[in-house]
N, C-alpha and C positions, 0 to 999 in steps of 0.2 A: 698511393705514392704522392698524389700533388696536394695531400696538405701534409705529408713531411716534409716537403716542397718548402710548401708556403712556411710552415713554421719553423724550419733554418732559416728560410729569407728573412722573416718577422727580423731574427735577432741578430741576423749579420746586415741590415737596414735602420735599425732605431737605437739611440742613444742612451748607455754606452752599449756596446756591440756586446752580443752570447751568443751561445751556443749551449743546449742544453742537456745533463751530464749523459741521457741514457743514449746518446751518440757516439758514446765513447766503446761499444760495446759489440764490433761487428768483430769477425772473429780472430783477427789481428790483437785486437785491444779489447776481448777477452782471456786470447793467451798474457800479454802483455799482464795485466792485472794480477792472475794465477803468479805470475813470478814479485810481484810487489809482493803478496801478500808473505813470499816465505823470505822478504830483504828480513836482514836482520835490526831496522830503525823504522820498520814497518810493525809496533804492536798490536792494531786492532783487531786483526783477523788470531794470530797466536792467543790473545788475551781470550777473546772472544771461545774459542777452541776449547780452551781449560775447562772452561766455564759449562761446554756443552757435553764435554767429553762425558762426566756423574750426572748430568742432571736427571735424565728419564725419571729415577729412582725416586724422587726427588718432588713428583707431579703426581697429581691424579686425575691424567685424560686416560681413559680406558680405550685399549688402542682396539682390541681386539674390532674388526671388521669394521674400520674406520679408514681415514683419508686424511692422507699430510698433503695440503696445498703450500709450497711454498712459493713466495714471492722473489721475482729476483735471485733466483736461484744459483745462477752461476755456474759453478762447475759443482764437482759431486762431496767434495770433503768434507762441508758440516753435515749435511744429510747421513754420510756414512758414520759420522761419530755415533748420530739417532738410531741409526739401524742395527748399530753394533751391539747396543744394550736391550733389544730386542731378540724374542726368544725366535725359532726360526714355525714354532706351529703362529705366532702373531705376525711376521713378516706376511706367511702363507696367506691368510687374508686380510693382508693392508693393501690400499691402494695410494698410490702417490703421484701427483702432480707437481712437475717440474714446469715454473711460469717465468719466461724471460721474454724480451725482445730479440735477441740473440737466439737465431736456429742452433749452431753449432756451435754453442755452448748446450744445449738441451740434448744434441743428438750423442753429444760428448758425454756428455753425463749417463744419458742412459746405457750406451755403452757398458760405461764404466760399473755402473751400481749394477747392471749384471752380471758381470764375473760375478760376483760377490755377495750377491744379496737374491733369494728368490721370493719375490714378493707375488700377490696378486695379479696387479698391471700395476705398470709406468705407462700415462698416458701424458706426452711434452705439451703443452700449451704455448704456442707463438703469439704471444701477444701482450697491448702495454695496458698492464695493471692499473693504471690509471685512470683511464677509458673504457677500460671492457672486463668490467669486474661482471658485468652480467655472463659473459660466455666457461667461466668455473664452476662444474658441475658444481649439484646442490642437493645428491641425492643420500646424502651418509652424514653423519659425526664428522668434525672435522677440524682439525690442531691446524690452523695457517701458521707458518712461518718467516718473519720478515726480518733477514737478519743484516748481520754487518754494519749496522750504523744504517741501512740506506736512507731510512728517514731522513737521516742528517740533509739528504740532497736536497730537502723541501722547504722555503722558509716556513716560519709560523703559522702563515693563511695555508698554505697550500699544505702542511702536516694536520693542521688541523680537518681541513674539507677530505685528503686522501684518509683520515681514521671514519670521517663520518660517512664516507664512503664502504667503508672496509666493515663497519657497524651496521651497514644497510643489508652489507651482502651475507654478512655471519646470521645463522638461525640460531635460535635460543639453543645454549651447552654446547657450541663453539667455543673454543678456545685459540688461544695466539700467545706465539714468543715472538717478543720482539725483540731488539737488540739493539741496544744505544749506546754510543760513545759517550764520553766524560771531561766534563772540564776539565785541565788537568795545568802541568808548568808550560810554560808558551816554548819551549827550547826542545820537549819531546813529543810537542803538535808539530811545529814544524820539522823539523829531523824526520819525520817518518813522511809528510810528503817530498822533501829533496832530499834519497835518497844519492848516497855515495855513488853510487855506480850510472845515476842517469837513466832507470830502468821508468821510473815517474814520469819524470821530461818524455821519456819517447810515447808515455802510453796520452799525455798529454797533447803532447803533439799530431799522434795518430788520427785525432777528431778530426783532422784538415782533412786526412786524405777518404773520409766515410763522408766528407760533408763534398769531397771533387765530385765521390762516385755519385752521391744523387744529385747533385747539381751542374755537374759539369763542368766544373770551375780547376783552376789549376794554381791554388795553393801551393806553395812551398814548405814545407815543413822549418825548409831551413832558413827560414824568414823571420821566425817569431823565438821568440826565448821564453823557457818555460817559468814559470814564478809560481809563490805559493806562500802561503804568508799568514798568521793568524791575527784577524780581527778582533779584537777583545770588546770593543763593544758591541758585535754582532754575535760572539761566542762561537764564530766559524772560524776555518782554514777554509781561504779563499785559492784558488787556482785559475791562472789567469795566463794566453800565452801573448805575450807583448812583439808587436811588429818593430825589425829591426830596421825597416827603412820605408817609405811612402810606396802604398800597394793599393791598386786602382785592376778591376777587371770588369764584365760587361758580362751579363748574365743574358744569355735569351736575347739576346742587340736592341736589349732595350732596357735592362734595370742595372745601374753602377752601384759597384761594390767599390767603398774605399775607407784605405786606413792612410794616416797621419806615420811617421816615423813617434817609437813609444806607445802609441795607442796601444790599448790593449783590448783582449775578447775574452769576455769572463767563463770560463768553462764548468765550471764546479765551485758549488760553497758546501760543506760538511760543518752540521752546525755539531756541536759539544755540548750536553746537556746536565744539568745541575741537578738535584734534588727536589729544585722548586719548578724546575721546567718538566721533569717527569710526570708530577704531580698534577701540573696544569694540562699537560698533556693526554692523559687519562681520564682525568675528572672530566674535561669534556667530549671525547670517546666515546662516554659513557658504558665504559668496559671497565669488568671490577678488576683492578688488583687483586691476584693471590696469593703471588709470591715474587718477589726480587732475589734474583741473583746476580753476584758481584763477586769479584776476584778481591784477593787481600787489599790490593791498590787502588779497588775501586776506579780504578784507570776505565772498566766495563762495564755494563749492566744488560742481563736479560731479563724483561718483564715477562711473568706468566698471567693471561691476562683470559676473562670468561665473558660470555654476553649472556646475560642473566633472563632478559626478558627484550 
């Protein structure tokens, strides 16, 4: 707990102020997110769906007595799309690891996917992928799955170091789906994160009240205004919540926290990815492409991707 500590303080202390996205994610502003994903000016996640709903068919990981790790896993719906085109003697001996930050997103899902699915074992994994790639079993075959864009949350150095990460942990005939957003018109980036209804703004705002309970701070939610906005020379939607008026508080009666009226605390960048950024993105992975998939609009892309050696 004190270096989630220390690393909120990091970036509500250095210039300009963050906060970093997988804070967003306790189980408040995990349900929160569940309802972005079915706004209707929210396509990444429906796009994305389309795209997973055919694919199994489509691959040649052989599932039979194998292991889906996914990353970031969230709640249970893409998983289910995977498990639905699965025969029920291959569920019988698959094993699947749901890996989030979020307990009650994992305990939710598993839940869930057991009505519904009799697999081997669901064993949840609490922990950030980032850090603790070594505690993912390593004893089977095994499809990771890293969907939704979340790459996007990384800039360039740190997408890059999280694959060569993710490269170290994969054994030879590993495979991986990945899932990247798309450059796309700047007017249906933005639209999908300032939804009509405000459901965005609250899940943005929510990071105040994850960032009171470990710090013990007493944020206002209703101090900042949510913003969102796409950079076009960074090829992101930046999200960002701007302080409505001069906010000063005292952490521990000894470290000040303080904002300016307008300042703003950058919460999220979701980068957009182009055809030359996939490319680059891969090529140094050193994971082969074997196949791309993409929806008419290309609005998506799933990479299917192998570690060869």
């Amino acid at each position: 707990m004190e270096d989630v500590r220390h690393e909120i303080l990091t970036g509500l202390t250095t210039q300009p102020k963050y906060i970093l996205p997988k804070y967003f994610y306790d189980e408040k502003g995990s349900d929160l997110f569940e309802q972005i994903t079915f706004l209707p000016e929210y396509y990444p996640t429906k796009t994305e769906k389309q795209i997973l709903k055919n694919l199994i068919s489509h691959i040649d990981f052989d599932f039979n007595n194998a292991a889906i790790v996914e990353l970031g896993s969230g709640d249970a719906s893409k998983i289910s799309l995977i498990f639905s085109q699965l025969t029920d003697e291959i569920l019988a001996e698959l094993t699947y690891y749901p890996v989030d930050i979020s307990y009650a997103a994992i305990q939710q899902s598993i839940t869930d996917l057991s009505k519904h699915f009799k697999l081997k074992s669901i064993t949840g994994l609490v922990l950030d992928f980032n850090t603790q790639f070594h505690l993912i079993p390593q004893n089977r075959k095994r499809l990771f799955l890293f969907l939704g864009s979340t790459i996007g949350n990384f800039d360039e150095k740190e997408r890059h170091r999280f694959m060569e990460n993710l490269y170290h942990e994969m054994q030879p005939g590993d495979h991986l789906l990945l899932g990247l957003d798309r450059v796309k018109e700047m007017a249906i980036l933005e639209k999908a994160y300032n939804d009509s209804q405000g459901v965005t703004a609250r899940f943005n705002k929510n990071i105040l009240r994850v960032v009171n309970r470990i710090l013990d701070t007493n944020f206002n939610p209703d101090d900042f205004e949510h913003k969102a906005f796409f950079n076009q020379k960074q090829n992101r939607i930046e999200m960002h919540l701007v302080a409505q008026k001069n906010i000063q508080m005292m952490i521990d009666k000894r470290l000040n926290i303080s904002l300016k009226q307008a300042e703003s605390i950058h919460t999220e960048n979701s980068y957009k990815f182009t055809d030359a950024d996939i490319e680059k993105l891969t090529r140094n992975s050193r994971l082969k492409i074997k196949q791309v998939f993409s929806d008419e609009n290309k609005w998506f892309s799933v990479i299917y991707l192998v570690k060869t050696n």
